[in-house]
N, C-alpha and C positions, 0 to 999 in steps of 0.2 A: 508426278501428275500422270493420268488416263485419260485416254478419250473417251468420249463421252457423248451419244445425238439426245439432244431434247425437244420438243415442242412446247413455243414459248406462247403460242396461241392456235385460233384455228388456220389451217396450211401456212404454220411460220417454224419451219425444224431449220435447227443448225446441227453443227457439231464442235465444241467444244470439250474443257479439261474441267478434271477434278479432280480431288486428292485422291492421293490412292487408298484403296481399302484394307481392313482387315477386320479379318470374319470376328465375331465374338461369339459368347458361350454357346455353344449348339449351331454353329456355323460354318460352313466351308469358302472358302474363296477361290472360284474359276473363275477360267477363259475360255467363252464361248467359239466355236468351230464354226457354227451356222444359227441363222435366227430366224423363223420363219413369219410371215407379217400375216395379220386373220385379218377379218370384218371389222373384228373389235379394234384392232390399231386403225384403219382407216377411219370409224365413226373419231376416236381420240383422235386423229390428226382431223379432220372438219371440223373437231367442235361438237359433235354431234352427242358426244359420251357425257351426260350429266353428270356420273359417277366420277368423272376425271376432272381435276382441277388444275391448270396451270400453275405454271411451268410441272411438267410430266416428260419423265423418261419412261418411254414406250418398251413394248416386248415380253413377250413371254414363251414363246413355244422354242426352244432352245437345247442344241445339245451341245453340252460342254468338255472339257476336263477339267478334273480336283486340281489345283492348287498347292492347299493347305489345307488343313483338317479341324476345327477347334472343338468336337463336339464327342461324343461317345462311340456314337456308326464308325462303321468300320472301312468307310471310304481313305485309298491310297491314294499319295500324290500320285498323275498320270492318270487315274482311272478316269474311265469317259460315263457321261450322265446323262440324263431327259431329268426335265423337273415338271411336279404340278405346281401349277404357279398359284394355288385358292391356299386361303389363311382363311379358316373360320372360328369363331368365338368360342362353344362348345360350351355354353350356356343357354342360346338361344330355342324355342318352339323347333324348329327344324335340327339344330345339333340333337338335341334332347330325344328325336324322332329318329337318326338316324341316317336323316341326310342331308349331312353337311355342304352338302354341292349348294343347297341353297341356303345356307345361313343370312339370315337377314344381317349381319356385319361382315362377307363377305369381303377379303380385300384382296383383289389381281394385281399379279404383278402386271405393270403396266397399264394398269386404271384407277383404283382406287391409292396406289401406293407406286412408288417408279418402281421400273422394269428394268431388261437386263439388256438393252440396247445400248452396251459400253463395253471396253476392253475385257475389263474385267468386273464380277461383281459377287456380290455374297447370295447365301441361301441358306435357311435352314435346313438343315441337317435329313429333318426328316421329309422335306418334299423333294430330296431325291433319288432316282430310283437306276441303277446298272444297268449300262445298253452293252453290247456285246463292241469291241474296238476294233472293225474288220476294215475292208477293203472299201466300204459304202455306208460308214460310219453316220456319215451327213444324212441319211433318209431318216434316221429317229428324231428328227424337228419333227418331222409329224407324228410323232407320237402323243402331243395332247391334243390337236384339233380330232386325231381317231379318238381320243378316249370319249371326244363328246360324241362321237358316231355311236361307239359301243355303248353308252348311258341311254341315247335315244334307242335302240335295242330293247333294252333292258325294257322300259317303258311301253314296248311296242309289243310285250308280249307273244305268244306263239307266232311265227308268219310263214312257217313251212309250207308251199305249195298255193300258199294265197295271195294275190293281188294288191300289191304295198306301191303306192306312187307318195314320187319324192319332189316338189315343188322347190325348185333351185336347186339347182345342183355345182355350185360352187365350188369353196374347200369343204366343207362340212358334208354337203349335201354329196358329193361325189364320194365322201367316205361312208356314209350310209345308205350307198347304193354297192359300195365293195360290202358292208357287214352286212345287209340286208342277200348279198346273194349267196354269201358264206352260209346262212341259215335257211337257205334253201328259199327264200321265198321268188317270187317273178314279181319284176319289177316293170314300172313307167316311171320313165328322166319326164318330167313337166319345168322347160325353162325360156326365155326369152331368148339365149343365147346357143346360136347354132356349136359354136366352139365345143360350150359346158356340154351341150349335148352325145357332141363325137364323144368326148373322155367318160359320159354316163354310159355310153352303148361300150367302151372299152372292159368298162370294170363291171359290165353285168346286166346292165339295163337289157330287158327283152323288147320297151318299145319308147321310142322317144319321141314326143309333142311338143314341139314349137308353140307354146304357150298365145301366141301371135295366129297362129291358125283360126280360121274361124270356125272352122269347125274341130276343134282343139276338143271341146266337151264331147261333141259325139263320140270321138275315136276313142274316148276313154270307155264310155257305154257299152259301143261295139267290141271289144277288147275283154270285158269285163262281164258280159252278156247279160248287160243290161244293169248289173247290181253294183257299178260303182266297186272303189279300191277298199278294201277290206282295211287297212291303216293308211290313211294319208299324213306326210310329214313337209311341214312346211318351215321350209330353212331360207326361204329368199328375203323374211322382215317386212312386206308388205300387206298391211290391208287389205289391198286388193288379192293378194296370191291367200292369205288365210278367208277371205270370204268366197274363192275359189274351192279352196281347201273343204269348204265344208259342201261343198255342193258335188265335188267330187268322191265322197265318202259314200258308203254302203249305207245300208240301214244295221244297225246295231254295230257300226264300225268305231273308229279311234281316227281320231285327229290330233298329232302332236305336234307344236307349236316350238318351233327350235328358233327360226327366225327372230330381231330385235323390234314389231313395227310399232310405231309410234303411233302411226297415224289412228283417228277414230275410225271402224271397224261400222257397215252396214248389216254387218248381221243378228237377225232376230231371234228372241231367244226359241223362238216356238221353229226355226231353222234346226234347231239343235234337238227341242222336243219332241218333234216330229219320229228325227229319224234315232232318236236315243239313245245321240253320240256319246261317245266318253271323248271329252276334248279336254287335253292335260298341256302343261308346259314339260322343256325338259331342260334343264340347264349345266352347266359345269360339266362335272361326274364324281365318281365316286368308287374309289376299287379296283378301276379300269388300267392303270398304268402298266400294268403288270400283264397282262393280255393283249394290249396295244402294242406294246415291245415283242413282243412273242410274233405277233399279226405281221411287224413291221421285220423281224429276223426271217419271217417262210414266204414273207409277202410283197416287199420290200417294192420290188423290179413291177409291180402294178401301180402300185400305189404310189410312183415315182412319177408316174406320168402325169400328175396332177401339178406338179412344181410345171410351171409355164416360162418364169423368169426369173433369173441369178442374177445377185449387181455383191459387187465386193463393198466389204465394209467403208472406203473412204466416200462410196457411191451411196448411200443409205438414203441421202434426203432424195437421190432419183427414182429411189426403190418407191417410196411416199408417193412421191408428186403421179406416180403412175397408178395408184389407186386414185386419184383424185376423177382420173378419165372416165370415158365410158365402158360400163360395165359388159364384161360378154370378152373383152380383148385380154382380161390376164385370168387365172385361176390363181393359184398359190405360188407367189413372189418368199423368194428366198433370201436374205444375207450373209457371204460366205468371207467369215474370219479367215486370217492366216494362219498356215496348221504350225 
């Protein structure tokens, strides 16, 4: 028997056992190092994840080592891993288009299907991808919340030299203010939380707005001399920050939708007509692992600063209960296995 955290409704995780594993055809069996927890484990632990059905084993941003091997790849026992955690159908309008990030059958680990919040667990073969086994091994958990950085990138188009504000600047949002300055553009942190903001001005931010300011919108104007951010990216999930979002944009700008919000949305469509936005969503990614790793071996010691708080594995349901609080007091909460 292994251990095992689940969540058997909304904020009720334990940690219990279960048999042990063994990978089948095209599968490897690890033991994870570290597990890092996103937005998406918090809405799964509230409840909040339609996609996710109880009892759910959480998790997915994970570096591991092989195990065992049962598949064709040429993964050795000992070698260490980042997985993407998307399984998508490869029949669907979107597979068929090319981009499986958003396959309408879609299963995460850790939402639609359990995750890898347990001693050990399996993976296909081919979502995983060789991080290099150094001294600071543990930084490539981040390696798939960057990949979503890099995807929103992608989306985002040229932004060399132009005026990109990033609305929340959390886990996601803090790494698409590291790839946004790597491509040269000049950036505005736009967040409620003084903290998110210090770590946006670390990794690149040229100007940060206390979203709480009242005069919050001017300073974007003055900043921008008068014409609004040339891509604005909204990663905070709210309503309120995407109808922000559009009011913040240039005229012939981009507004990408990274955030989850639920909520109904007061924006008009003649908002959008007017200024003859392109307002896209951007989801998962696609292709990115492989450059996130790369980001993450030259880059590492930045983007490290983003991890706020470590709890060891027998600690996990405190890891939880600490997104449950108020936002603004953690960034990116880590789970560290024994090596």
């Amino acid at each position: 028997m292994t251990k095992r955290f689940i969540i058997n409704g909304p904020f009720v995780g334990e940690m219990g056992s279960e048999p042990a594993l063994e990978p089948q055809e095209g599968e490897l069996l690890c033991r994870p190092l570290c597990i890092g927890l996103c937005g998406t484990d918090r809405l799964v632990f509230a409840g909040d994840m339609p996609a996710a059905v109880f009892p759910r084993i959480p998790g997915h941003e994970v570096v591991a080592v092989v195990l065992k091997n049962n598949s064709d790849r040429s993964f050795a026992p000992g070698e260490t891993i980042s997985v993407d955690p998307y399984k998508n159908c490869g029949i669907c309008h979107a597979c068929q288009s090319g981009r499986p990030n958003c396959c309408r059958s879609n299963k995460t680990l850790g939402v639609q299907r359990d995750g890898i919040m347990r001693e050990k667990f399996v993976i296909e073969a081919d979502r995983a991808y060789r991080v290099p086994n150094d001294k600071d091994v543990r930084r490539f958990a981040l390696a798939e919340p960057l990949t979503l950085a890099l995807h929103v990138i992608e989306r985002a188009g040229p932004v060399k030299g132009r005026w990109c504000l990033v609305a929340g600047v959390g886990n996601v949002g803090s790494m698409v203010v590291r790839a946004l300055k790597a491509e040269g553009a000049r950036i505005i942190a736009w967040s409620i939380s003084d903290l998110s903001l210090r770590t946006a001005e670390k990794l690149g931010a040229e100007l940060c707005i206390n979203a709480g300011d009242p005069n919050a919108f001017e300073k974007v104007m003055e900043a921008t001399g008068g014409e609004g951010a040339s891509v604005v990216i909204e990663c905070a999930g709210k309503s309120e920050v995407v109808e922000a979002c559009v009011k913040l944009a240039a005229f012939a700008g981009r507004v990408i939708l990274v955030g989850h919000s639920k909520q109904v949305s007061g924006i008009k469509g003649s908002d959008i007509v007017f200024k003859e936005l392109d307002v896209m969503g951007s989801r998962n990614s696609h292709g990115c692992f492989e450059k996130a790793i790369s980001w993450l071996t030259n880059d590492g010691d930045n983007l490290n600063s983003i991890i706020s708080h470590r709890y060891n594995w027998p600690d996990a349901i405190s890891a939880f209960q600490l997104t449950t609080g108020k936002k603004g007091v953690y960034s990116k909460i880590v789970i560290d296995f024994p090596d």
